[in-house]
C-alpha positions as CSV (number, residue, x, y, z in Angstrom):
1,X,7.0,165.5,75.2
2,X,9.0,165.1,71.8
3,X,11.7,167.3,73.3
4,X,11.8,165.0,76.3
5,X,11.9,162.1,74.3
6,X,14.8,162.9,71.9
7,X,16.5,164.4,75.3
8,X,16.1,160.6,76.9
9,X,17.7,159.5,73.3
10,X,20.7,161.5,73.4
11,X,21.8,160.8,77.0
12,X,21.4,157.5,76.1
13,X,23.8,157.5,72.9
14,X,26.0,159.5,75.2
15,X,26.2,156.7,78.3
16,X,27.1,154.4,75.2
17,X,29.9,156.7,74.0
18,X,31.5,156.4,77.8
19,X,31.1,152.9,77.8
20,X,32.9,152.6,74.4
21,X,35.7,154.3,75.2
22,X,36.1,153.3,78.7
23,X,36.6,149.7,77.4
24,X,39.5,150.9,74.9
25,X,42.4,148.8,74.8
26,X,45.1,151.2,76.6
27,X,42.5,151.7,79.5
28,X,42.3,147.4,79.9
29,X,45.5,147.5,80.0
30,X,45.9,150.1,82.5
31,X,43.8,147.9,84.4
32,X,45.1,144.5,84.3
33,X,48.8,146.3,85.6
34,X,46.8,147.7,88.2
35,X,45.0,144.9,89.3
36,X,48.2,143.0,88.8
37,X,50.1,145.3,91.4
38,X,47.5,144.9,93.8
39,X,48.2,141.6,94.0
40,X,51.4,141.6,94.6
41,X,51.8,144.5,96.8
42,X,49.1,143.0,99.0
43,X,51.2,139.7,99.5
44,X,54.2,142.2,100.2
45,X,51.9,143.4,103.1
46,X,50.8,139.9,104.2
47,X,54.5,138.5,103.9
48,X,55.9,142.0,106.3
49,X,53.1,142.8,108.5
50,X,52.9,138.9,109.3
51,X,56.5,139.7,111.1
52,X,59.4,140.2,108.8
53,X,59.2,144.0,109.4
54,X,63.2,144.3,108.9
55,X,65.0,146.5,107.0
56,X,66.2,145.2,103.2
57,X,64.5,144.1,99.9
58,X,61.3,141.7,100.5
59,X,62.3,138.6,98.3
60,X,59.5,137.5,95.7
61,X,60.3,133.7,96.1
62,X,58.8,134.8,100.3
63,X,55.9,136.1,99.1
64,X,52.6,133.6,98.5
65,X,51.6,135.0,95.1
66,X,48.9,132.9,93.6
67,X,48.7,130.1,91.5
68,X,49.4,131.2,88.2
69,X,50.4,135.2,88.8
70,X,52.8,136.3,86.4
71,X,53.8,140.1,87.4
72,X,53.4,142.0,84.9
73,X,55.8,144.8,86.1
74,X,59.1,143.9,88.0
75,X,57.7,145.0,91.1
76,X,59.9,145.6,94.3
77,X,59.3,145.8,97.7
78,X,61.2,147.2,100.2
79,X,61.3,148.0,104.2
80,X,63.4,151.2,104.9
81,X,63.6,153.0,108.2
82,X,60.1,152.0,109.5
83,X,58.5,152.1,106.1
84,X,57.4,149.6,103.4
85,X,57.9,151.1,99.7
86,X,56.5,148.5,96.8
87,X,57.3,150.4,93.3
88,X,57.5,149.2,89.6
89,X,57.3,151.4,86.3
90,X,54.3,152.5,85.0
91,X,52.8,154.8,82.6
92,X,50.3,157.5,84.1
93,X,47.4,155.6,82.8
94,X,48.6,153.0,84.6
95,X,49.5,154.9,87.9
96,X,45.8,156.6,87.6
97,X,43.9,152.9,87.2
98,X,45.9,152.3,90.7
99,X,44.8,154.7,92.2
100,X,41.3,154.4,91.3
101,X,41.7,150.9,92.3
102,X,42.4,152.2,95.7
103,X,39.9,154.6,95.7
104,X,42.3,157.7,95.8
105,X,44.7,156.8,98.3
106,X,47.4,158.5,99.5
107,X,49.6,156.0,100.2
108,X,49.6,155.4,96.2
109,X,51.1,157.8,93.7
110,X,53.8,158.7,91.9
111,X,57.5,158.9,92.2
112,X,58.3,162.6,91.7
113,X,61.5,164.7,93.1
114,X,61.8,162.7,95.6
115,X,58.1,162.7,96.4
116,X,54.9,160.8,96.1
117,X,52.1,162.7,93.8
118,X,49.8,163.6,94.1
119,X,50.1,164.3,97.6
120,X,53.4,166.2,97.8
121,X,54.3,165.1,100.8
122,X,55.1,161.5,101.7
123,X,59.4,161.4,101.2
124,X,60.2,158.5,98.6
125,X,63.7,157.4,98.5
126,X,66.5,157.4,95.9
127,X,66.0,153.6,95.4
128,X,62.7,154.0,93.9
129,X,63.3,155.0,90.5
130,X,61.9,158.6,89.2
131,X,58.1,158.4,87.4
132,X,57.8,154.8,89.2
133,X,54.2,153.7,91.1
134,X,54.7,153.5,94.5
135,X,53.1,152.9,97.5
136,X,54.6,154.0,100.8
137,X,53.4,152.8,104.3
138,X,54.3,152.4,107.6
139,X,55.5,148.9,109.5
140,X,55.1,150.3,112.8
């Protein structure tokens, strides 16, 4: 029974421990840039899926960004050949909290070789700077 008890304990301090260090600064932060991009790159999608599907940059001043947003990234959005690419830098931390944000999609990642990671696949092009976050869907 003791060994249960002091086996109860432990896990206890350990689920403590996680807590602690999920709450560290850098990971916060990670969060608020990711949240922050959600935000805008959902307004990109209202402001194109709500008809201006043409091809060029999607102007900020368009989009209906709430009260009070301040990006924290200079985040872009563009519509090139039938898809919409919304990018910014980011560290890796930050690129991960996005992703966990959208629960592991694909259509999130980062710019690599002209690629998104982690998937591989998905083509990103030259415009979207190299390491940058970067979601890639399409307007059709």
């Amino acid at each position: 029974m003791k060994a249960l008890a002091i086996l109860m304990v432990l896990m206890g301090v350990m689920a403590l421990i996680r807590f602690v260090e999920e709450d560290a600064p850098q990971a916060l932060q990670a969060r608020a840039v990711a949240t922050n991009y959600a935000v805008f790159r959902n307004e990109v999608y209202r402001y194109v899926f709500d008809g201006h599907k043409g091809a060029g940059d999607v102007p900020t001043a368009a989009l209906t960004l709430p009260a009070g947003y301040v990006p924290l990234r200079p985040w872009r959005a563009r519509v090139d050949s039938g898809c919409l690419y919304v990018w910014g830098t980011a560290s890796s931390d930050e690129i991960e909290a996005t992703r966990e944000l959208f629960w592991g999609s694909k259509a999130v990642g980062r710019a690599s070789a002209g690629f998104m990671v982690p998937d591989g696949v998905t083509p990103v092009p030259g415009f979207v700077p190299e390491g940058s976050l970067v979601s890639v869907t399409g307007t059709e």
